[in-house]
N, C-alpha and C positions, 0 to 999 in steps of 0.2 A: 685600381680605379673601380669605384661601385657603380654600378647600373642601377640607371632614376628606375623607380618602379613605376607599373602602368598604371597609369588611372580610368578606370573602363569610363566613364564620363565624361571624360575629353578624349576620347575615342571615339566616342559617340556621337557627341558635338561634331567633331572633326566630320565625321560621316554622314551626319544629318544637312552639317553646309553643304556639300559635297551634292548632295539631291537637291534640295530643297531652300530657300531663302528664306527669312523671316517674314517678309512681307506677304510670301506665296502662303505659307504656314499661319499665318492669321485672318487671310481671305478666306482661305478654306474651312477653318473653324473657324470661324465667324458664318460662314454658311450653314455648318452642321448645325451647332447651337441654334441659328434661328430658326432651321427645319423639325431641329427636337421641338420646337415650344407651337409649333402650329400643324408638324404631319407626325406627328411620332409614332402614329400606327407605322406610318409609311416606313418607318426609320426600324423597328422593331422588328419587321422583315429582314433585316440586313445586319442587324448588332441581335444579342441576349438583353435583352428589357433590364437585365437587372446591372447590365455595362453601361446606360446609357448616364450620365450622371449631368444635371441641367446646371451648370457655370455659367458665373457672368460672367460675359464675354471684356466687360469693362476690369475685370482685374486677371487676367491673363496674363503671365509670362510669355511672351514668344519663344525669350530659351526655352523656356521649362517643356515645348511641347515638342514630342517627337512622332514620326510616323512609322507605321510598324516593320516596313522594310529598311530602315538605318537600325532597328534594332534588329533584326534578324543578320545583317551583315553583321555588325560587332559581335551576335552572339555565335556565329558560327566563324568569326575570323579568331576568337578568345574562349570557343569549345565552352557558351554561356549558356543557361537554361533560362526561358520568359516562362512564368508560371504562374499559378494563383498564388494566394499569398496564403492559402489553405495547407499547401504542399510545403510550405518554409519551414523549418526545423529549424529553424537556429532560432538568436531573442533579436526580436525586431527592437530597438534601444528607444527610452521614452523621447528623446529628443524627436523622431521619425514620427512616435504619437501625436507630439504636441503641434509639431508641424501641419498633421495629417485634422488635426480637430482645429487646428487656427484655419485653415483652408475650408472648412465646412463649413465654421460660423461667418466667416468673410462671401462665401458664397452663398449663405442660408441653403443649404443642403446635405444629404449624406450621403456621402462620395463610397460608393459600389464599386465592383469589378478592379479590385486591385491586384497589381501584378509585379514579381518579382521578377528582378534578371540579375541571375547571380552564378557562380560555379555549380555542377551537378552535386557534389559531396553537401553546397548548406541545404542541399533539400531531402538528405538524411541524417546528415550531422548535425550537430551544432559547433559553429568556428565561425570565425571576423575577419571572410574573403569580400572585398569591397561587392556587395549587395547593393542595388538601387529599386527603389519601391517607385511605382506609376501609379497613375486612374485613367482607365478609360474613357477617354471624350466620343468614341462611338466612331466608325467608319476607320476603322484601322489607326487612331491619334488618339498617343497617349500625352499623358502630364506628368511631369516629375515631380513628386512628392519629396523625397530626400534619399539622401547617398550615404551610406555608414559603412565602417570597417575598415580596414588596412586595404591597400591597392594590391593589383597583382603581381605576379612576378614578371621581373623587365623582359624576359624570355619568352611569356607565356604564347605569347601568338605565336611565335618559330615555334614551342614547344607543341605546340595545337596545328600544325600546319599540314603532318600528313594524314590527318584526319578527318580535313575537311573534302577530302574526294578521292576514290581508288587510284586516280591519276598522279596522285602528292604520295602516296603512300607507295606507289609501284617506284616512283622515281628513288625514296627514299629506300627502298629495297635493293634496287640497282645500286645503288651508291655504296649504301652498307654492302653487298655483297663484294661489290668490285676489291674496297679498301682490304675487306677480309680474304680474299684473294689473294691480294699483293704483301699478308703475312705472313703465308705459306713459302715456307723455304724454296727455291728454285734448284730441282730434281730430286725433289721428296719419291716424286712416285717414278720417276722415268730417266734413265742418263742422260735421257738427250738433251730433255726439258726442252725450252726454244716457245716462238708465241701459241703452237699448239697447246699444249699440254699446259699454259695459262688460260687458254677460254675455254678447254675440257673442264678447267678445275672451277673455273666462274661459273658454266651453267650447273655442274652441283650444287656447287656454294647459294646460287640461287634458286635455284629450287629444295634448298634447304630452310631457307629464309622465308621463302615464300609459302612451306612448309607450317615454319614455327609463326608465319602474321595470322595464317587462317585460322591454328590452333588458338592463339589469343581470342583475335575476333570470337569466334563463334563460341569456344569455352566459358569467355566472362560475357558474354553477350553484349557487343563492342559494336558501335553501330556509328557511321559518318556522322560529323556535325550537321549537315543540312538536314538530318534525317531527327536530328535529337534536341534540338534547339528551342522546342513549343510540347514537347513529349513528355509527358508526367508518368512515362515506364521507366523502371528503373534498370529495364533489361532492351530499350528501345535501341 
């Protein structure tokens, strides 16, 4: 049996209802937007001038807009990078253009502060891991632009899981340690064997492991998802 693959935008969706309503989500930009057109010094304070991008509010997707803590959950539940679209390495595909310049002349404006959220590798590589392009509506609300590439793998979140906190990864350590334990012959080292000389041999086995996680981390400069999710270091 094959495993559906993930689609990181119905991930997201899913996580955006999960906060937020469509109706909550369109009061609130419907606020910002009116505040950009009559305080927007005031609003300049609080966004980069050049994120602020003035939409009509009358051609608004509701889908389309997300707030930046549903992306930051998806992108550290799927080990994702939010970036500018400066840092993108891969080919953004004309279809994403065409989308991105219908959305300008529909809004008569030119839509700044664009942002990728995609896997860490398309932002040195180039490859076709489902990328999604936004714009900044200002006050932490973005807009989906368009979604390209192949989706992720159906594992990816479990595979991304003890990364997102020393908590996930200690567990994952005990566990790997235990099983590699219980492969070790019983009275390899002792005749008597018996449950001692089983949890003599786990806390080596563990702090062997615990060992070889630090040496990864710190070697390839390996750092929690909550810590790398908005981070344009490549060693963050």
């Amino acid at each position: 049996m094959q495993l559906k693959k993930t689609n990181v935008l119905e991930k997201l969706t899913k996580t955006q209802k999960q906060q937020f309503s469509a109706d909550q989500l369109l009061a609130v930009v419907h606020e910002i937007l009116n505040k950009s057109q009559y305080s927007s010094e005031q609003l300049k304070h609080n966004s980069d001038p050049a994120t602020i991008n003035e939409f009509n509010f009358d051609y608004l997707d509701a889908s389309n807009i997300y707030h930046i803590d549903a992306i930051k959950t998806t992108c550290i539940n799927y080990r994702l990078r939010f970036l500018d679209h400066r840092y993108f390495k891969g080919e953004i595909p004309l279809e994403a253009i065409s989308e991105l310049k219908r959305l300008e002349k529909e809004h008569q404006t030119q839509i700044q502060g664009l942002k990728i959220m995609a896997p860490s590798k398309l932002f040195k590589l180039e490859n076709k891991d489902d990328p999604v392009l936004f714009a900044s509506l200002g006050n932490d609300y973005f807009y989906l632009i368009y979604k390209w590439g192949n989706d992720l793998h159906p594992l990816r979140k479990w595979l991304m899981w003890p990364f997102k906190d020393p908590v996930n990864l200690g567990i994952l350590t005990l566990l790997i340690s235990y099983l590699v334990t219980l492969l070790i012959p019983e009275g390899l080292f002792s005749k008597s064997g018996g449950a001692a000389e089983f949890w003599i041999l786990f806390f080596f086995t563990f702090k062997s492991m615990v060992a070889i996680v630090i040496f990864y981390l710190f070697a390839l400069g390996k750092n929690f998802s909550p810590a790398i999710w908005n981070s344009k270091y490549f060693n963050a």
